[in-house]
C-alpha positions as CSV (number, residue, x, y, z in Angstrom):
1,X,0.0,0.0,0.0
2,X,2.6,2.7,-0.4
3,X,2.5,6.2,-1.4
4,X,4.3,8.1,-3.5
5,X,5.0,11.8,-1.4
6,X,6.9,15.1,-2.0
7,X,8.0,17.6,0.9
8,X,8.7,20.8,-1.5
9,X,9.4,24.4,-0.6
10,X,8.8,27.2,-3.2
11,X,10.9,30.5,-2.6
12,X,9.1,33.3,-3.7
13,X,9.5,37.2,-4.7
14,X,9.6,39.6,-1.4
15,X,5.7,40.2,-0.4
16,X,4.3,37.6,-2.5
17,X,3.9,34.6,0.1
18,X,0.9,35.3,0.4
19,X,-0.2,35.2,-3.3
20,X,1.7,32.1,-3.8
21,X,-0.4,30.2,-1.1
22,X,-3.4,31.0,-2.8
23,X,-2.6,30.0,-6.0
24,X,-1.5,26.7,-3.9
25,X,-4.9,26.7,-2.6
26,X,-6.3,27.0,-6.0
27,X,-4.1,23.8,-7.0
28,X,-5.4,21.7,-3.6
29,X,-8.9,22.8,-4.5
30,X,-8.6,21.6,-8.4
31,X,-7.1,18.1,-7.1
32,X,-10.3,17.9,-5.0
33,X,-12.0,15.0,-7.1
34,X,-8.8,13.3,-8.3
35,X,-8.8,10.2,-6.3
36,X,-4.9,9.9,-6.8
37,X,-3.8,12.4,-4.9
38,X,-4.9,12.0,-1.3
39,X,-3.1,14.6,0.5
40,X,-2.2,18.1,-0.7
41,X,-1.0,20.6,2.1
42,X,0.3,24.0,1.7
43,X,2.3,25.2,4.4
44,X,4.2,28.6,6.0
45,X,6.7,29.3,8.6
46,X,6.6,32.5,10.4
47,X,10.2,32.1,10.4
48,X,11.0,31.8,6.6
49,X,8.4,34.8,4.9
50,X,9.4,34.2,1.6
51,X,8.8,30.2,1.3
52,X,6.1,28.1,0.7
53,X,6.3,24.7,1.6
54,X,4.3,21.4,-0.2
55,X,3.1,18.0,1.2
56,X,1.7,15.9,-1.4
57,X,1.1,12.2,-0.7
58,X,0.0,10.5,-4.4
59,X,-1.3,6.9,-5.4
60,X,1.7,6.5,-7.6
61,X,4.7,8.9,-9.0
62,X,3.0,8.6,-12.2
63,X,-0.1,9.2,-11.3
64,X,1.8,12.8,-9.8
65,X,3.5,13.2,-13.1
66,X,-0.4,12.5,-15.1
67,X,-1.4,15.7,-12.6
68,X,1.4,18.2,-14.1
69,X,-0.1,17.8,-17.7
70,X,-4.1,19.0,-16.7
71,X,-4.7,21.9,-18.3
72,X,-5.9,23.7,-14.8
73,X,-2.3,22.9,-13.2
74,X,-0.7,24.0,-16.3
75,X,-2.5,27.3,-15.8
76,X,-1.6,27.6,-12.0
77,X,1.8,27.0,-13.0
78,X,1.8,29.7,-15.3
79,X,0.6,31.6,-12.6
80,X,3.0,31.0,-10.1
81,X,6.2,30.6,-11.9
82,X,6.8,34.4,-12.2
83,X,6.7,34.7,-8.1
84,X,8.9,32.1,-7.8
85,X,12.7,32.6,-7.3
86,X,13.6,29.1,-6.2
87,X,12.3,25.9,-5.0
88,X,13.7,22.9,-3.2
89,X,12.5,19.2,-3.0
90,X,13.2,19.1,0.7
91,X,12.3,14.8,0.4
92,X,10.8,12.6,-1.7
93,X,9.5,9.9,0.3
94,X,7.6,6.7,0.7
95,X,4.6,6.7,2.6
96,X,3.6,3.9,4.1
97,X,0.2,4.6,6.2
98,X,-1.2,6.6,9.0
99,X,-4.2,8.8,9.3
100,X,-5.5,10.2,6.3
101,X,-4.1,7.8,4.3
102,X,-6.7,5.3,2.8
């Protein structure tokens, strides 16, 4: 029963944390109905205000990868990449169970 999961962090312009999360938002909101991806958590730290950071927890790496090519990420992406100024894949990881987790 393992899961495919990503820990990311997006680095973003000065003052512009806060438009990043939404578009995130946006993103967890549009993977709503898609059975595949079972967790997707947007996250700040009070201590970092320029970075976002990504939980993701996915049936499969592919069926992550299948997610990059809908045309509604592919617009949030075009959104969001001129805010960003870096990113980091902090883990890639393999989850094996827990709460929330079917």
């Amino acid at each position: 029963m393992s899961k495919f999961s990503l820990f990311g962090k997006f680095i973003v312009q000065e003052g512009k944390r806060d438009t990043m999360v939404s578009i995130l938002l946006e993103a967890a909101e549009s993977l709503e109905d898609l059975e595949e991806c079972e967790v997707y958590l947007v996250n700040i730290s009070e201590s970092e205000p320029n970075s976002v950071y990504v939980y993701e927890v996915w049936s499969s790496e592919e069926a992550h990868q299948a997610s990059l090519t809908l045309e509604t990420t592919q617009t949030l992406i075009s959104r969001a990449k001129p805010l960003i100024t870096g990113m980091e894949r902090v883990n890639t990881l393999t989850t094996e169970g827990g709460k929330g987790i079917s």
